[in-house]
N, C-alpha and C positions, 0 to 999 in steps of 0.2 A: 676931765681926764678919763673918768669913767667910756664917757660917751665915743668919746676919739680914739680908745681902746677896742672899743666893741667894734666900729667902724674900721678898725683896722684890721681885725679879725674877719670880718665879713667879706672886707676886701681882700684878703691874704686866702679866706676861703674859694672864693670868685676865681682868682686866678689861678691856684691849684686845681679849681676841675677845668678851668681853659686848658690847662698844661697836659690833665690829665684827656683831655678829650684828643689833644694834636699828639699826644704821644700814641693815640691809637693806631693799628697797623692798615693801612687802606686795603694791602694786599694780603691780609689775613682771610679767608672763608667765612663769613659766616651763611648758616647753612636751614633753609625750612626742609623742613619734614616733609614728606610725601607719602611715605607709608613706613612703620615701623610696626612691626612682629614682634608678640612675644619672646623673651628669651629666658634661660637663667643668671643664676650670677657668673661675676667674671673668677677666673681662677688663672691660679699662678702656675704653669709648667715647669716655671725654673730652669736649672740647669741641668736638662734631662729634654734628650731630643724626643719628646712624643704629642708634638703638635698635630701630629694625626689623630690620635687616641683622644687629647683633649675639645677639639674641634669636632670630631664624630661624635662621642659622648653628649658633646653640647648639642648637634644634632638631634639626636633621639630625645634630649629630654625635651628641647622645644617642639617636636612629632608629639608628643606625650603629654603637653603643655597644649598644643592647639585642641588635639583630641577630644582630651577629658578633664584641663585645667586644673588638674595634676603637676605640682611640680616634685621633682626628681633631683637630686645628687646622684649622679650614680658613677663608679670606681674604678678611676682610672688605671688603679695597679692591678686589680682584679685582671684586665685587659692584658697589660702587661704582662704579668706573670703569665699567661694562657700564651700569650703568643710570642715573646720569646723562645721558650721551651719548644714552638713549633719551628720556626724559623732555627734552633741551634738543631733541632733532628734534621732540615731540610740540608744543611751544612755536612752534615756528617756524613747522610747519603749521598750528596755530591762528590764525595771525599776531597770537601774544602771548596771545589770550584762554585761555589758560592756565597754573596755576601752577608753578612751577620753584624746589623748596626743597631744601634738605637731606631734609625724610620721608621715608619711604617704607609700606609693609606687606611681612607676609611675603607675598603675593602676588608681589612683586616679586624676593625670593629664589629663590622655585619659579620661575616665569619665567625667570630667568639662569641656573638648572641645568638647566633641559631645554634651552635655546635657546643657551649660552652655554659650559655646565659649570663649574668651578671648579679652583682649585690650591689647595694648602696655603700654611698662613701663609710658610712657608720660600720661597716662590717667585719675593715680589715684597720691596719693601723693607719694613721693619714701618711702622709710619703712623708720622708725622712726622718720622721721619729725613731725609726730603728735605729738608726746610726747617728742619733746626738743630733739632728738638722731640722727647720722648721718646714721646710720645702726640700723636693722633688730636687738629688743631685745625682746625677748618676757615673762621675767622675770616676771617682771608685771602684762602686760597682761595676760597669764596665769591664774599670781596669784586670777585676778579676774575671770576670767571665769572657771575654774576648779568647786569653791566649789559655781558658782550658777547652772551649769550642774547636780552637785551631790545634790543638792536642789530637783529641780526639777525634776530628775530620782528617786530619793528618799522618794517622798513625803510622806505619808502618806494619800493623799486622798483619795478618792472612784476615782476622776474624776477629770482631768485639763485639764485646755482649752488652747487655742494656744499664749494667749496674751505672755506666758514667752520667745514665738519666737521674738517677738518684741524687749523687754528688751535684749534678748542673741545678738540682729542683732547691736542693738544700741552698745553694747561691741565691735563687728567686726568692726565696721565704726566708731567708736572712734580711735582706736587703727591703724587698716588697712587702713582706708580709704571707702567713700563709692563706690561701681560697678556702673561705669557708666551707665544708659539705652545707650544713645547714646555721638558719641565722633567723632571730627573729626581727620584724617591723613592725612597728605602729599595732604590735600587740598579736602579731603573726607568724608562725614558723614558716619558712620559707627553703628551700634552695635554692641554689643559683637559676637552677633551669624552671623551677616553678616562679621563678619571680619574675625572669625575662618574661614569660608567658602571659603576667600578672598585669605586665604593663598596657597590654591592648593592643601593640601595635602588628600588623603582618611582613614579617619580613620579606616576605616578597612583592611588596610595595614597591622597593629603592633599587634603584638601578644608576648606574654610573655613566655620566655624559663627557665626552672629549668630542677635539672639531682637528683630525690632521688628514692630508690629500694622501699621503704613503698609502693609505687602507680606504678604501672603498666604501661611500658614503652610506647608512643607515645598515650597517652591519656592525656585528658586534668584534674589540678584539681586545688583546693584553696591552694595555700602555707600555713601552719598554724604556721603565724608568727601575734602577734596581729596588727601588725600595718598593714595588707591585713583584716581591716574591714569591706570592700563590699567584699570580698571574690571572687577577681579578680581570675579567672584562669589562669594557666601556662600551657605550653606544656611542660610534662616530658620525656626526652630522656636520652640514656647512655652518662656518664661524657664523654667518646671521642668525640661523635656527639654535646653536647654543647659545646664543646674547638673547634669543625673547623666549628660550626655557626659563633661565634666570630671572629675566625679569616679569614673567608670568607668575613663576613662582614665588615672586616675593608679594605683587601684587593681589593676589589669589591666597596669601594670610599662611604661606610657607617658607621657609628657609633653606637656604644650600648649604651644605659643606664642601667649601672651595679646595681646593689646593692647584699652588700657582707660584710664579716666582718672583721672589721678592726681594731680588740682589742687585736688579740695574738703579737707576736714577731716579728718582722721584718716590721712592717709595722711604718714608721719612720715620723718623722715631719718633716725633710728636703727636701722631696720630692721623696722618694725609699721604695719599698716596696720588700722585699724579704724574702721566704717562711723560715724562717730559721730552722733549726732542732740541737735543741739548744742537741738535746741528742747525736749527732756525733761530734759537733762543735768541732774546738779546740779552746783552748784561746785565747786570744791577743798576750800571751808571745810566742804561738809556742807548747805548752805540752797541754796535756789531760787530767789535775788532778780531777778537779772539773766536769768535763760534765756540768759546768752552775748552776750544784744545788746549792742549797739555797742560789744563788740572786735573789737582788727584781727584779722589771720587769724596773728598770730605769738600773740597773748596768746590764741584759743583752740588755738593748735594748743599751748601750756604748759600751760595745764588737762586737754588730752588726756592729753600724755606725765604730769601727776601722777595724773591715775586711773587711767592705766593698764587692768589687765581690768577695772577698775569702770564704764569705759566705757557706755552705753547707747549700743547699736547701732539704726539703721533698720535696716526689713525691706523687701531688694525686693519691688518687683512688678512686673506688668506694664505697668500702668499708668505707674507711676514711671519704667522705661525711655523709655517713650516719650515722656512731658513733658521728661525731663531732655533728652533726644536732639534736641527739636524748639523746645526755649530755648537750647539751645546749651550746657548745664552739663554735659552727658554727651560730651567731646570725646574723638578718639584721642591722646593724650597719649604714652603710652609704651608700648613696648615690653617685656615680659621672660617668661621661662618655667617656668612649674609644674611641679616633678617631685618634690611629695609632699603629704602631710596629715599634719597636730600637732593634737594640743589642748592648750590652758591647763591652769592649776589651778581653772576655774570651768567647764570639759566646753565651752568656745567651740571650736570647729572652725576651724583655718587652711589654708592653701594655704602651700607652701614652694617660693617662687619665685628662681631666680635673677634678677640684675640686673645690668646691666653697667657700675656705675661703680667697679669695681676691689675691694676690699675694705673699703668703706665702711659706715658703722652698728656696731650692738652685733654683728651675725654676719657680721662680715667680706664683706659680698657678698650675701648673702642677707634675704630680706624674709619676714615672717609677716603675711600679709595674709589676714581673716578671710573665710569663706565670704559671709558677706554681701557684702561689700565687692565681693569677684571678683563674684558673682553681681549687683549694682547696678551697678558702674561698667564691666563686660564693653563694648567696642563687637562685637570681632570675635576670631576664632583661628584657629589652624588645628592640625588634629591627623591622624592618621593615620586612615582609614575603619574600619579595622580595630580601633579602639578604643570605636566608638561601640556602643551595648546594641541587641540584634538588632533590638528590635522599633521600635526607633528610624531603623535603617539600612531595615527593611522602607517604614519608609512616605515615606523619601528617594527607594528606589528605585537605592541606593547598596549 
């Protein structure tokens, strides 16, 4: 009985990994490595629009990382606070005809290290502990700073004096936390601008890449997306020369900070993004009936995740930038940063981007979003000068 037992168990084993093997997904990814980059850890943004802040941050610390293998935390409300305060002055000099959100760009990150510097995350309190929360909510907060900004760009005076910077700062350092003057590290007094300086890097290194025909190719201009409120410059080149920036740059042991949109089809919460072209696709079943029409955007985006790499992708172009950009379907959406290349089991090329909603999806934090996809939905980046292919930096002028 013994025997016939054990035998039955073995067998009862056998066919649980049979079951466990056909239950596997065929049209799931799986993915080799091609090149992956250094990075830091993943962090959580929360519920606090500053996926620019966090994906630049992560930037520089991987610049800082490749450099001097040196790793960094460094503080994302530090940022924050600096650059709020800039963006609710810029409001008030408009008197209001200007927007005042949570966005930002990495424009706005390089700006606060050259003019402001930074501390580490150890410096200031970690986000949301002021207010009883373990993560970054800026619900709130916000709520209260929005309509004393619009107060105050609003006013009706002849003339206002500077005291409403005071009250706006005391909101940032409630909330954020206050900017240290000085702080020590790893047994060092520091300030914010001697520590930025501490870190090695030249800010004038980074330069911002876009690819749109409205502007005139390899010259410089303001992306006109609201949340590029200093009106940071980019370097505009042809869509081909921005897709072998990128991928020089990652090849060549560097990382981008993307920003791109991340609202149409294919770009998924489990951690895969693919360009999908919902008007060739076939169904789940195998037939062509519907071409996708008139589902909502949850019932294609389930036909997505079951075909998985069966996917049929669009192909950018140039063309395609620019319509999408000038109907408004190519938005700056989010933030996050490239620092490698995969492919499937069908030869599709991806990008291995971090993201900053903590360890969420099937890779914990990490997104595989395909070459197409980065290359169609791109607005803007920023990368290191020194990453881009020579004879691309020749005709910058860079």
């Amino acid at each position: 009985m013994l025997v016939l037992a054990l035998m039955a168990m073995v067998a009862f084993g056998a066919n649980a990994q049979d079951e466990k093997k056909d239950s596997v997904d065929p049209n799931k990814p799986v993915f080799t490595v091609i090149k992956e980059n250094p990075i830091t850890s993943i962090k959580n943004q929360n519920r606090s629009g500053t996926c620019w802040n966090y994906s630049t941050l992560s930037f520089f610390e991987a610049e800082i990382l490749k450099k001097s293998g040196k790793t960094y935390d460094l503080c994302e409300m530090y940022i924050c606070n600096k650059n709020y305060m800039d963006r609710a002055v810029l409001k008030v000099r408009m008197h209001g005809d200007a927007q005042f959100s949570q966005g930002g760009s990495a424009g706005d990150v390089l700006y606060c290290l050259k003019n402001y510097g930074i501390c580490p995350e150890t410096a200031m309190p970690l986000p949301g502990t002021l207010y009883g929360d373990t993560l970054a909510n800026f619900g709130e907060f916000f709520s209260v700073m929005e309509p004393y900004v619009d107060a105050v760009a609003k006013s009706t005076a002849k003339t206002i004096s500077n005291t409403w910077k005071k009250g706006f700062q005391g909101i940032l350092d409630a909330y954020l936390g206050e900017c240290p003057e000085s702080f020590t590290y790893e047994g060092k007094t520091y300030t914010p601008q001697s520590f930025a300086a501490s870190l090695g890097l030249d800010w004038s290194d980074y330069v911002s890449i876009t690819s749109y025909t409205h502007r005139p190719f390899y010259t410089e201009f303001p992306v006109e997306v609201q949340d590029n409120w200093r009106q940071e410059l980019s370097w505009n080149v042809p869509m081909e020369e921005m897709a072998a920036i990128i991928e020089n740059a990652v090849m060549n042991g560097y990382t981008v900070a993307w920003g791109g949109d991340v609202s149409g089809d294919g770009f998924t919460r489990n951690g895969l993004a693919i360009w999908a072209d919902v008007d060739k696709a076939p169904t789940a079943a195998g037939t062509d009936m519907d071409r996708w029409l008139g589902l909502s955007k949850t019932e294609r985006q389930n036909k997505i995740n079951d075909l998985g790499v069966n996917v049929v992708e669009k192909v950018p172009s140039q063309e395609q930038r620019q319509e999408e950009y000038d109907n408004w379907t190519l938005t700056d959406d989010h933030g996050m940063l490239i620092y490698g290349i995969a492919k499937d089991q069908t030869g599709r090329k991806y990008y291995m981007v971090k993201n900053s909603w903590g360890p969420a999806g099937d890779y914990k934090g990490i997104w595989y979003m395909s070459e197409n996809f980065i290359v169609g939905k791109t607005m803007d980046f920023m990368v290191n000068k020194n990453a881009i292919p020579k004879d691309i930096r020749k005709k910058l002028g860079i």
